[in-house]
C-alpha positions as YAML, in Angstrom:
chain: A
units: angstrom
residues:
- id: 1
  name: UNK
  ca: [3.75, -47.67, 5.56]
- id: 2
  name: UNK
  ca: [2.76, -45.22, 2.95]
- id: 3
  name: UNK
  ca: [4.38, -44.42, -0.59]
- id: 4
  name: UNK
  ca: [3.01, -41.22, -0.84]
- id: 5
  name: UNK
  ca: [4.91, -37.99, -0.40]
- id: 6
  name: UNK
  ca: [3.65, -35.31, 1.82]
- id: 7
  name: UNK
  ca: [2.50, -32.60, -0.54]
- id: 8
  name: UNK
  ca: [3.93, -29.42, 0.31]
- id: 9
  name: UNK
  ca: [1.03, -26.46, 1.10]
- id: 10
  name: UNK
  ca: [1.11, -23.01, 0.75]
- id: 11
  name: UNK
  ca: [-0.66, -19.64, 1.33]
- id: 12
  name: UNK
  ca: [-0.58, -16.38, -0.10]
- id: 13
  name: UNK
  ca: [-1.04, -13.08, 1.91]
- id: 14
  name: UNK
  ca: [-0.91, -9.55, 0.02]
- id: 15
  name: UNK
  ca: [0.25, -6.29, 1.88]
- id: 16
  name: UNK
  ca: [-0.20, -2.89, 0.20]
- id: 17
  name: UNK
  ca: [2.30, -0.07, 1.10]
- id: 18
  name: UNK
  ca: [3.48, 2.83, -0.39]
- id: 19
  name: UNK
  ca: [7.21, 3.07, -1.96]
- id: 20
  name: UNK
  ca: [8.96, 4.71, 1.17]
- id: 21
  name: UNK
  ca: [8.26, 1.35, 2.79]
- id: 22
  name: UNK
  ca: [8.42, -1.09, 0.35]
- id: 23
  name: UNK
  ca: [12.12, -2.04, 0.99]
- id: 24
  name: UNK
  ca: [10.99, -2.10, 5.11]
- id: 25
  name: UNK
  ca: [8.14, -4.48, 4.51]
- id: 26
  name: UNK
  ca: [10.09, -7.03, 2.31]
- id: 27
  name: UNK
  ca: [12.78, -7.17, 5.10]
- id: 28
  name: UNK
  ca: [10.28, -7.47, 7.77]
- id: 29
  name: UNK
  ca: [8.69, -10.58, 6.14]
- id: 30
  name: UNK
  ca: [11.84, -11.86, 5.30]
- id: 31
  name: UNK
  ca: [12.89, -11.84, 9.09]
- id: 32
  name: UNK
  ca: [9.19, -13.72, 9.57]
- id: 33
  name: UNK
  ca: [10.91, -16.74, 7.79]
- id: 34
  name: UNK
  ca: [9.08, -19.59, 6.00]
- id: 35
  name: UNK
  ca: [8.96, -17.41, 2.85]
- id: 36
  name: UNK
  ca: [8.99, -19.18, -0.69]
- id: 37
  name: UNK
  ca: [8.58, -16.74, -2.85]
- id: 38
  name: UNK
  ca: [7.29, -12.29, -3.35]
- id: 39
  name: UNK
  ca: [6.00, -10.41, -5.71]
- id: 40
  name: UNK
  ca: [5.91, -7.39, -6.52]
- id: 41
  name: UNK
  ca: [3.00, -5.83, -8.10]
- id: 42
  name: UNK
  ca: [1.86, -2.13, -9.37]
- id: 43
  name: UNK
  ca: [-1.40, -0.75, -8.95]
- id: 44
  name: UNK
  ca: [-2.75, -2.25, -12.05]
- id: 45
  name: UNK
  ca: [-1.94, -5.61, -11.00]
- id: 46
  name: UNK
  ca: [1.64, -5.73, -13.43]
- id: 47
  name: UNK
  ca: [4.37, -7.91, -11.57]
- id: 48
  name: UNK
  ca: [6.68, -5.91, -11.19]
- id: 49
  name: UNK
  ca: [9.42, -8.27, -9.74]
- id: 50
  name: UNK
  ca: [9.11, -11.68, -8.69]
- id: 51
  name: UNK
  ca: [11.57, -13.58, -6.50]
- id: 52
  name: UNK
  ca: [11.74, -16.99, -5.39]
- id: 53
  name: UNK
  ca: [13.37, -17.69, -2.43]
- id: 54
  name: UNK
  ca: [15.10, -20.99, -1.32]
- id: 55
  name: UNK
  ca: [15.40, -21.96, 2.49]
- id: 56
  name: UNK
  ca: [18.82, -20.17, 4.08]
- id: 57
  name: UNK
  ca: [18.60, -18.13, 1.64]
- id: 58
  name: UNK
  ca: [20.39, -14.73, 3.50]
- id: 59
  name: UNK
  ca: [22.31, -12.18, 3.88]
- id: 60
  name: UNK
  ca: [24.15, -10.90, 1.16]
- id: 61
  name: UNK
  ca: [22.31, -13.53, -1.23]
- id: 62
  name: UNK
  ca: [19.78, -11.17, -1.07]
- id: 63
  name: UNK
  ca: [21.69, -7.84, -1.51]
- id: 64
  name: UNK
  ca: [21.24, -7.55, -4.64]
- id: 65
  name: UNK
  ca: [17.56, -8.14, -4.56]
- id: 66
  name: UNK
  ca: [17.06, -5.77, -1.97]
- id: 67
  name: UNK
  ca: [18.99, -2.81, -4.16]
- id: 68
  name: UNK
  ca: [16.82, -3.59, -7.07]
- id: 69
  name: UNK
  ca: [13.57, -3.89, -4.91]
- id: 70
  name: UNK
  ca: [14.74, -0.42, -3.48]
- id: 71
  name: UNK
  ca: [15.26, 1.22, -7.23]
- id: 72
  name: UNK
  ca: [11.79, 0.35, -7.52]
- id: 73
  name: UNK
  ca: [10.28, 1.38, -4.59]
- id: 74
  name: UNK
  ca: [11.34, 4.98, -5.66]
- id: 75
  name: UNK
  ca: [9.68, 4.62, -9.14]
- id: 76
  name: UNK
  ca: [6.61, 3.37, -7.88]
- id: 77
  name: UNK
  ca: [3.72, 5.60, -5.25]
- id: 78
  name: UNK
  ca: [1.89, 2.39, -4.21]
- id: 79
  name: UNK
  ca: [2.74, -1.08, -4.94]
- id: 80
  name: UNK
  ca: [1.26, -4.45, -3.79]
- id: 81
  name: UNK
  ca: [3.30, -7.04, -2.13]
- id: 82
  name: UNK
  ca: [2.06, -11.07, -2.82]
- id: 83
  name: UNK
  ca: [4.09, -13.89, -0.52]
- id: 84
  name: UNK
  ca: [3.68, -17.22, -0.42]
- id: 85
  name: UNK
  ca: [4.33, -19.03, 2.84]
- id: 86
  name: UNK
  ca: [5.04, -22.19, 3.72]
- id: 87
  name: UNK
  ca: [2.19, -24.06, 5.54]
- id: 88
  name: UNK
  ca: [3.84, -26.14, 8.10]
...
C-alpha cells in the first residue's frame, strides 16, 4: 500500500465570444460541471475577472458572480474565456 496522494490534474480550454454571449457561455460550462476555476480575459490578454469555483458550488452562490460577469460583458466587444477542468 502506497503513501502517496493522488495528485490532482487539470486542463485548461479557452473559448472566445463576443459580450452578448459572454454571460451564456459561462452558464453553459458551468452546467458542463467539473469546473475549478474561469477567467476572464480582454483582448490584450488583461484578466479581467477570475473566479475559483469549489465543488457544489450553485445556484445563488453564484448570483452574484454572474451579475458582475454580466456588467462586464456589456463593457467589453470580445473577451476570452480560460477554464480549468478537472481531469478525472
Amino acid at each position: 500500500m502506497s503513501d502517496e496522494t493522488p495528485k490532482e490534474k487539470f486542463r485548461t480550454e479557452e473559448f472566445t465570444v463576443n459580450g452578448d454571449k459572454l454571460v451564456s457561455k459561462i452558464k453553459d460550462l458551468l452546467h458542463e460541471g467539473n469546473i475549478r476555476r474561469v477567467i476572464i480575459k480582454n483582448d490584450d490578454g488583461k484578466v479581467l475577472i477570475d473566479i475559483p469555483l469549489t465543488f457544489g458550488v450553485v445556484g445563488a452562490l453564484l448570483a452574484p458572480q454572474l451579475a458582475a460577469i454580466g456588467a462586464l460583458a456589456a463593457l467589453v466587444t470580445q473577451c476570452t474565456i480560460v477554464v480549468e477542468k478537472e481531469v478525472k
